[in-house]
N, C-alpha and C positions, 0 to 999 in steps of 0.2 A: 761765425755766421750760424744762422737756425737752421736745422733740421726740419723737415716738415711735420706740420700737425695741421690737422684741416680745420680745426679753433681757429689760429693766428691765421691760417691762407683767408677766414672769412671776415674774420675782421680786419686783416689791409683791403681786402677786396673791399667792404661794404666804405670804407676810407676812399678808396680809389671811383666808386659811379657814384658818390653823392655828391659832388662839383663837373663843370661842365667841361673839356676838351676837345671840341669839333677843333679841325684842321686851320682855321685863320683865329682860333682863338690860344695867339699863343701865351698867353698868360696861364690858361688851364695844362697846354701841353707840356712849357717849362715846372708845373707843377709836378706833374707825374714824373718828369727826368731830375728832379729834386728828390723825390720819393726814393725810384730805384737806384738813383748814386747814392745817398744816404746810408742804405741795404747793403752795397756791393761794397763800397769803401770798409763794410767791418772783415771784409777778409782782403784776400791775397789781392784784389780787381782792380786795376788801373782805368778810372772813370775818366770820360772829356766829353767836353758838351761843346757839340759843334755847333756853329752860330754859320745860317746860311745868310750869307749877307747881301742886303738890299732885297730879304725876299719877309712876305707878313705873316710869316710862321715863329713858332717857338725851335728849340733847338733838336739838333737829331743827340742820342746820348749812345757814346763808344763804350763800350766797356769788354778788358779784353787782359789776358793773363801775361801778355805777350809783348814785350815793342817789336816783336818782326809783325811782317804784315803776310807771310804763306799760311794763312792760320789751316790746322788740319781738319777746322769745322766753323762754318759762319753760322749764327743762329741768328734769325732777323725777324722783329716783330715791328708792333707801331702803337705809337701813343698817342695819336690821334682818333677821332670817332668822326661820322660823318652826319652828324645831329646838330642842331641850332642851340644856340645857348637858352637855357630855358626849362632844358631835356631833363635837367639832373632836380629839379624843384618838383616839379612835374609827377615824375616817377621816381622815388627814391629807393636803394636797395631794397630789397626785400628776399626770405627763402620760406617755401614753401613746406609741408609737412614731409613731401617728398625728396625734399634737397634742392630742388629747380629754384635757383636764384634768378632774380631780374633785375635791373637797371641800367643804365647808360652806358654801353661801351663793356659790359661783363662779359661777352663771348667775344667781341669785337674790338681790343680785344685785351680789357684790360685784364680777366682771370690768366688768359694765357700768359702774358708779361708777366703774373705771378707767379703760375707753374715753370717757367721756365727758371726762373729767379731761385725757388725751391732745388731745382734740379742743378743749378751751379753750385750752391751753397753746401748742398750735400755730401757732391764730388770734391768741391774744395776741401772739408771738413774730414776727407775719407784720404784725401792725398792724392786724389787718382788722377789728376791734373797737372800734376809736378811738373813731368816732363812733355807734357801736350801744349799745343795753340791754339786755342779756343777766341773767339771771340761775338759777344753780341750785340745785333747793331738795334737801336730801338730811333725808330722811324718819328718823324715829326707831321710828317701829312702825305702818308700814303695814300690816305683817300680820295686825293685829289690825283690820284697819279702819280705820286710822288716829283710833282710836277716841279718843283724848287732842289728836293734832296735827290736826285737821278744823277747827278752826277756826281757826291760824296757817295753814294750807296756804291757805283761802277768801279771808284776808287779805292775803295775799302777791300769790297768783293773782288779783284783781282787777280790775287795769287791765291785764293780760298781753293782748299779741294774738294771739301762739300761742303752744299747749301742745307739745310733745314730752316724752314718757313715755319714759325709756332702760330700760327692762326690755327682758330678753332677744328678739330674734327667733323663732320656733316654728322646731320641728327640720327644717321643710323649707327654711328661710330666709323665710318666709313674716309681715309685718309685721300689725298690728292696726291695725283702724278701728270696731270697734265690740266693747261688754264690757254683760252682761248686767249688771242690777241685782241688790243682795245685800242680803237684809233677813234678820234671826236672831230665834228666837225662844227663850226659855224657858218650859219646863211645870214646874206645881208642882202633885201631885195628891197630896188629901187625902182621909183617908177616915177611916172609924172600925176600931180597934183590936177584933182578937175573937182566940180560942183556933182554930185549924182543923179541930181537933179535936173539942171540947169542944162548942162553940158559934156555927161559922161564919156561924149565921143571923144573930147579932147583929153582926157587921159588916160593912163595908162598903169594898170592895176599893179601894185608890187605885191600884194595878197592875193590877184589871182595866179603871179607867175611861181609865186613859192606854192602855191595849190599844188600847179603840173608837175614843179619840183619834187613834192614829197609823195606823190601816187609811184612816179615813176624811180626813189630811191626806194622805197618798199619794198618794189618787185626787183629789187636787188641783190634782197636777203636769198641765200639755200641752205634753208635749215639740214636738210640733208647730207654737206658737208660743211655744217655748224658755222655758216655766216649767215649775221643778222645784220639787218641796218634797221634804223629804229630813230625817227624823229619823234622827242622826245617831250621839246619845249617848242611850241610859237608865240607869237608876238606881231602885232604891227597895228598898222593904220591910226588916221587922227578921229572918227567920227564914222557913224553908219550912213550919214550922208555926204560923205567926202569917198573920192575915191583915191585909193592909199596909197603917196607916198615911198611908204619905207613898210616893210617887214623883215624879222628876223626867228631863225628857227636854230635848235642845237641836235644835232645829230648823233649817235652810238652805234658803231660799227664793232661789232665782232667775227674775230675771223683764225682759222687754225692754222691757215698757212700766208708764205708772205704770196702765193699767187693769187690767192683770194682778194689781198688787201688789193694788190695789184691791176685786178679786177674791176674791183669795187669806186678805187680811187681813177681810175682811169675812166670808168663809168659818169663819173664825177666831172673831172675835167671837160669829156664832150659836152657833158649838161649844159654847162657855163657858157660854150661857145654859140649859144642859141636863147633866143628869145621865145616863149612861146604867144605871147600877152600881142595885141596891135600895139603900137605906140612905143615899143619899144624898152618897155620896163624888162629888167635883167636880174640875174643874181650871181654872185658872186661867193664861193667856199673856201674858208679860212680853214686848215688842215692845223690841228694842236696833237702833235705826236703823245700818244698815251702809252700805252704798252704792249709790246711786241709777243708774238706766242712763247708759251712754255710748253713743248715737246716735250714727250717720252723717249728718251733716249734710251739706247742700249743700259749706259752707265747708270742714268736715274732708274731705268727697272729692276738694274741690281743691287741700287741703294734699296729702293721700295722692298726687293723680294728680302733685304737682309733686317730690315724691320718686322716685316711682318713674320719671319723668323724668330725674332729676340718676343715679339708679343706673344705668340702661339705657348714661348717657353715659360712666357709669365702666367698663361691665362687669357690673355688676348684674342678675338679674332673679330678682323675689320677687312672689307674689301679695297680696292683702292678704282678713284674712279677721278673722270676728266671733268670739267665746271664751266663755262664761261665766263666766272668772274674774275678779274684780274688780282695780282698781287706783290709786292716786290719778285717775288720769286720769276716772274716772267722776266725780270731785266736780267737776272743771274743764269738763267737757264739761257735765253738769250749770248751768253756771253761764256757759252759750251761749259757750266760748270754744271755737277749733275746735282738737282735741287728736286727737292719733295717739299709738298704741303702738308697742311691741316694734320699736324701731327701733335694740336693742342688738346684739352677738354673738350667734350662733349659739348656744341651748342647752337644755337641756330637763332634765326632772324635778327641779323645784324641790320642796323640801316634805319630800324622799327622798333614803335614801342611794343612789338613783340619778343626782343628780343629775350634769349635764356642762356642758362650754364646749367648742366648735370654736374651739380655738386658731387655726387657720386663718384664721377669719370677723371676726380681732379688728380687722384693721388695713382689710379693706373698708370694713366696717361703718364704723368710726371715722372714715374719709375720707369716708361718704357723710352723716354727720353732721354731719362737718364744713363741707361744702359747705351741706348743708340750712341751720344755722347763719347760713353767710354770705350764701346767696340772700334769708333772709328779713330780717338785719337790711339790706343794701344795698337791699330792697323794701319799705319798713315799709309801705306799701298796699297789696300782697299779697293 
């Protein structure tokens, strides 16, 4: 397997965002899980590409030193990007004078999926893997929630004794220890059909009952113990002089703890049991489980503080801070194992064509991974 050189990381990279791989296009995501088993098959790595079936995704790709499954370290990224196909014509790689590269999916996160690829190959090449259980799991449509692979990821992660998430670093170089909870909802508001003109009194608005709906999940949110709710999308009605039928909205709820979601969701349910419109239009919330909080746990502040240890000895220093964006790691933390973030390159605006990677940050990063890597498997009590 290759050793690192930031020549070859640029050029699989600039290979990897000039084709498309949003989350239901799984033709681009199978492409990328061709890529990195191609790569890992030249060493020791037992690759499997898991096929979630009856679902419209490409596959999730296992790759792992080990047939036990207690691995003494789960490293978990995603092959998926949350952009429209289209994305990669559009804006094609590019790097700047400064190193700052751009295109589809380079912080989000296909540079990571490279650095990390680098920092196995390494340790394989060095032997320091012999006797450890390593394994990496590369995600097919996390960005969806990992709404199809949630339950191969829960399977995997199991008997794991730590997690490392390789999603990007925050733009200050700054790692992740804790990720808010994400629950989504759907509205679907009914009402009865009238002329607006003719006869408004006979019906009965389903646009104006999702109105009362969305002022009042708003005032929902307390940012002050970091729960949001956030109607996001609307929709509805046939015509400005019809009065509507049907509308529909999608909801984003963020929340740190399950008393919040608790809150929030029970907030919800009384909504429902009320009309606020005359005539009787209503609405109805369809609840799509997303992901649960990632707390800081005792044991993840001792992962974090035992990183930011191995950095300081490299040269390193980064703070560690909380996000409300979700990410596998929420399902793992979730399931009491102790799991850190953002411990990829440097990069930021994932989601947008703004996004970037600090070329610069690639081969730190990579090194301090890689150590991480080695301190936990030579430590499996850790």
């Amino acid at each position: 397997m290759e050793n690192f050189s930031l020549e070859q990381y640029l050029k699989y990279l600039q290979y990897l965002v000039n084709f498309d791989n949003g989350s239901m296009n799984a033709k681009g995501v199978a492409r990328v899980a061709d890529f990195f088993k191609e790569k890992f098959e030249e060493g020791p790595w037992k690759c499997e590409l898991i096929t979630i079936e009856g679902a419209p995704v490409g596959p999730c790709l296992k790759v792992s030193n080990t047939p036990d499954d207690d691995y003494d370290v789960l490293l978990l990224g995603h092959m998926d990007t949350a952009l429209p196909d289209g994305e990669a014509e559009k804006r094609p790689y590019t790097i700047d004078e400064n190193g700052i590269v751009r295109g589809v999916g380079v912080s989000d996160m296909k540079g990571c999926l490279l650095s990390t690829y680098f920092a196995l190959a390494e340790l394989s090449n060095e032997h320091r893997l012999d006797h450890a259980k390593v394994c990496f799991l590369l995600n097919c449509d996390e960005e969806t929630g990992s709404r199809y692979s949630g339950p191969t990821l829960r399977k995997i992660a199991k008997h794991a004794k730590h997690v490392i998430v390789v999603e990007a670093a925050r733009k200050t170089g700054d790692m992740v220890k804790e990720r808010s909870g994400v629950a989504d909802y759907h509205l679907h508001a009914t009402g009865v059909s009238a002329h607006a003109g003719v006869n408004p009194q006979d019906g009965s608005s389903a646009i104006n009952e999702l109105a009362e709906w969305i002022v009042r999940l708003h005032k929902l949110s307390n940012y002050a113990v970091g729960t949001s709710v956030n109607v996001g999308i609307i929709k509805g009605g046939k015509g400005s002089n019809v009065v509507a039928p049907e509308a529909d909205a999608d909801v984003d709820v963020r929340f740190k703890t399950q008393a919040e979601f608790d809150r929030v969701n029970n907030a919800i349910r009384e909504l429902e049991k009320q009309s606020f419109t005359p005539g009787g239009a209503k609405v109805t919330a369809e609840y799509r489980p997303n992901r649960p909080p990632m707390p800081c746990t005792e044991k993840t502040q001792k992962l974090a503080d035992l990183i930011s240890k191995l950095g300081k000895e490299q040269g390193l220093s980064f703070g560690w801070v909380a996000t409300g964006g979700g990410s596998d790691g929420n399902i793992t933390a979730d399931m009491g194992i102790p799991t850190v973030d953002g411990v990829g390159p440097v990069g930021a605006g994932g989601h947008s064509a703004a996004e970037w990677l600090d070329s610069k940050s690639v081969e730190p990063r990579m090194r301090l991974l890689k150590s991480t890597i080695a301190y936990l498997c030579d430590h499996p009590d850790f």
